[in-house]
C-alpha positions in Angstrom: 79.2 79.9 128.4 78.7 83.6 127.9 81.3 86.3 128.7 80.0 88.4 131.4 79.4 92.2 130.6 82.9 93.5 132.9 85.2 90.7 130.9 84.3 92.9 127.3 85.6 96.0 129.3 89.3 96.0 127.6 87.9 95.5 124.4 84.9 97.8 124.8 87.5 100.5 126.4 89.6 100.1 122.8 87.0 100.0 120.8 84.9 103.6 122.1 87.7 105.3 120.8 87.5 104.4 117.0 85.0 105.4 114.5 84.3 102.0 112.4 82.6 98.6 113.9 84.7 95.5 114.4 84.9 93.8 111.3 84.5 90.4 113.5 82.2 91.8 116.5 80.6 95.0 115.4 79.2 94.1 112.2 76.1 91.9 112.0 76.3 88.4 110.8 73.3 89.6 108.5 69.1 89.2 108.8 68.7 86.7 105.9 71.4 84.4 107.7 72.6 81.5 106.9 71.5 81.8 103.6 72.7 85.5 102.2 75.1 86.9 105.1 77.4 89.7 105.0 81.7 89.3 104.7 84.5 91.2 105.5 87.1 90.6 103.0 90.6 90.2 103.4 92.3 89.3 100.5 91.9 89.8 97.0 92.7 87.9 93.6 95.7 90.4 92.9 97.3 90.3 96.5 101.0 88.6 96.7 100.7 88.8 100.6 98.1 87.3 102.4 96.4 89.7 105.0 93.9 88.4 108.1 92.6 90.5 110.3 93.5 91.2 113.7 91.3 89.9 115.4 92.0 92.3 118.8 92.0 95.6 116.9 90.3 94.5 113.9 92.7 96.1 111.6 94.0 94.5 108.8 97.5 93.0 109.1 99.9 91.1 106.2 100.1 87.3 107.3 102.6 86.1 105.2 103.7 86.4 101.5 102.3 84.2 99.0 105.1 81.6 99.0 104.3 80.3 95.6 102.9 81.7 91.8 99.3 80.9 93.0 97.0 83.3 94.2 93.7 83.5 95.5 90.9 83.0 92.8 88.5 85.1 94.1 88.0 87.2 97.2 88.5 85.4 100.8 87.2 86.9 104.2 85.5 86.0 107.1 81.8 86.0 108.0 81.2 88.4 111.0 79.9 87.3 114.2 80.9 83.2 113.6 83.3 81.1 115.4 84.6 77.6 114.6 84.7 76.0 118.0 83.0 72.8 119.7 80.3 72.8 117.4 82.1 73.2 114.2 84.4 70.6 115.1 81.6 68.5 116.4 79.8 68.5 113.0 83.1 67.7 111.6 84.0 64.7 113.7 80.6 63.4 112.8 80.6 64.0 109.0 84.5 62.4 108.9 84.1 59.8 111.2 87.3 61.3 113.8 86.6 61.9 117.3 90.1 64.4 117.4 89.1 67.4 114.8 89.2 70.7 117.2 87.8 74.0 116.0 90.6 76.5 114.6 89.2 79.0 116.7 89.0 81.7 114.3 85.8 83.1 112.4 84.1 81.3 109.5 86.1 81.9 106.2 84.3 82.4 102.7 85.2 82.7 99.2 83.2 85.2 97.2 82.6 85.0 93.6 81.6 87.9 91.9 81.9 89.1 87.5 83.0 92.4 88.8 86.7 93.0 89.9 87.2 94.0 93.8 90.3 96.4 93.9 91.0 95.1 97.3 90.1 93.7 100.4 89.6 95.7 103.9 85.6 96.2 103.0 82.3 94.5 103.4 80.0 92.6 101.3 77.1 91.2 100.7 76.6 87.5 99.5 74.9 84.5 99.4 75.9 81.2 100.4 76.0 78.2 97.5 78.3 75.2 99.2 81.8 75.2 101.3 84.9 72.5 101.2 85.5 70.9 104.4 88.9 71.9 104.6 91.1 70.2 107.6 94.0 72.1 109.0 96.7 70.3 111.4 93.6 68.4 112.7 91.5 71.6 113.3 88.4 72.1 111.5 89.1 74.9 108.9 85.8 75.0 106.5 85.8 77.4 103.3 82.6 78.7 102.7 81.3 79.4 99.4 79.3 82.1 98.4 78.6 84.2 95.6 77.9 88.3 95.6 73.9 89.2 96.5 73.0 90.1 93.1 75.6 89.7 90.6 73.8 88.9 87.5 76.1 86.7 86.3 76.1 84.6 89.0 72.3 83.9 89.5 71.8 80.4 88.3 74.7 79.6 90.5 72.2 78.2 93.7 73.9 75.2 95.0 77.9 74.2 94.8 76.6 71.3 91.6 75.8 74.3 89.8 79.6 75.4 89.5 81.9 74.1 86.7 84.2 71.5 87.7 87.2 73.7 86.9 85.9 76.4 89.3 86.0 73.9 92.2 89.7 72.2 91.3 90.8 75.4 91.0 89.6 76.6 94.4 90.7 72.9 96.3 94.5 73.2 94.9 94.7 76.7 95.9 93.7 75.8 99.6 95.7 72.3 99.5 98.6 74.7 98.9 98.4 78.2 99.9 99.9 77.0 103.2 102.6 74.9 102.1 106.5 75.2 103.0 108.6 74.9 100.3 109.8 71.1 100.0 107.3 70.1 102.8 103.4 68.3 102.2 101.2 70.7 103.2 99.4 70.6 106.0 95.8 70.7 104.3 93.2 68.5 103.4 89.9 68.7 102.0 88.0 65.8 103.6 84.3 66.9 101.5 83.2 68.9 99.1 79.2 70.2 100.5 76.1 71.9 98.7 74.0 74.8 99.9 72.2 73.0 103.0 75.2 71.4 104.7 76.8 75.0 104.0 74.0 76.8 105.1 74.1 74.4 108.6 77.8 75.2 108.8 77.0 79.1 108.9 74.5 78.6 112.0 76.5 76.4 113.8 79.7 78.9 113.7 76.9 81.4 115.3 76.1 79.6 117.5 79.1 78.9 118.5 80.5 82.7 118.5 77.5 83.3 120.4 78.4 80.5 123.2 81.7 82.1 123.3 81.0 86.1 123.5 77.3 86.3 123.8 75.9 90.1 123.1 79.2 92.0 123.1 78.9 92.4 119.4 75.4 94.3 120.7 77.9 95.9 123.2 80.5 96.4 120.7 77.9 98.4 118.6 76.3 100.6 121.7 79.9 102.1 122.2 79.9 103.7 119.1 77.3 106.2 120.6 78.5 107.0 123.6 80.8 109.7 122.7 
């Protein structure tokens, strides 16, 4: 169900005294969704810490150091406006026959792939969406989207997830299988599927929809406080 109008108050109070939109609630999920959308990016190829945002403030924050050599392949974010909740988790369940998957509760994630180098995260871009990897995290539904940047020439016969070189995708599932893994521990992580650019596409709308369920306009409320002052 919808948040009413007065339960965005604390958020709305914080956020009419800053100058930039939420990276999560303030910036639009994008008008060509699900298939080109726009990304907030986190973390970069050349990072040795790995930074999320804050999902109160909406300022970048470190997570945790990089506990091993390996190191993001390509830049990671989160796609504003989306939510992995009931149905995330429900299209999970389904795909994986489990009744127990839960959503993480935390925005969509996507990898973007672009030929030109991206100094660092804390900015937004522009992509379009090729395939995911049903990632599964301590029984929480965890899915990597996979996109590549809106008009990178290099990029452009890259349209579905089968287009990319095997290596590409290895190379993306080990870093995932292990970015969260303790030291002498298994890790955490699986990768229950591998999907192409329609499942991936359906995964973007449902983690609308279910931010939407969740919040309902305040990212339109969000947005109107920016010109009150």
């Amino acid at each position: 169900m919808a948040q009413s109008p007065n339960s965005s108050r604390p958020i709305l109070k914080t956020r009419s005294s800053l100058s930039a939109a939420h990276p999560w609630h303030g910036v639009p999920i994008g008008d060509e969704m699900p298939g080109v959308i726009n990304c907030f990016i986190e973390v970069v190829p050349h990072d040795t810490v790995k930074f999320e945002l804050e999902k109160f403030s909406g300022i970048l924050k470190v997570d945790r150091p990089q506990l091993f050599s390996n190191r993001c392949p390509m830049p990671y974010g989160l796609v504003p406006q989306t939510l992995c909740l009931a149905r995330v988790a429900a299209r999970c369940n389904e795909v994986t026959h489990r009744s127990d998957i839960v959503g993480d509760g935390d925005p969509m994630d996507i990898c973007v792939v672009s030929e030109q180098n991206i100094p660092n995260g804390n900015i937004l871009m522009t992509a379009r969406v090729i395939g995911g990897l049903r990632m599964i995290d301590r029984d929480e539904a965890d899915d990597k989207i996979i996109a590549v940047l809106k008009a990178d020439p290099a990029y452009l016969d890259w349209q579905d997830l089968r287009d990319c070189p095997r290596p590409f995708i290895d190379r993306l599932k080990h870093y995932f299988l292990t970015y969260k893994q303790q030291p002498g521990q298994v890790s955490p992580c699986e990768i229950a599927e591998e999907y192409g650019v329609e499942e991936a596409r359906q995964m973007v709308n449902l983690a609308h929809q279910d931010y939407l369920d969740k919040f309902g306009d305040l990212a339109t409320l969000l947005r109107n406080t920016m010109r009150l002052d």
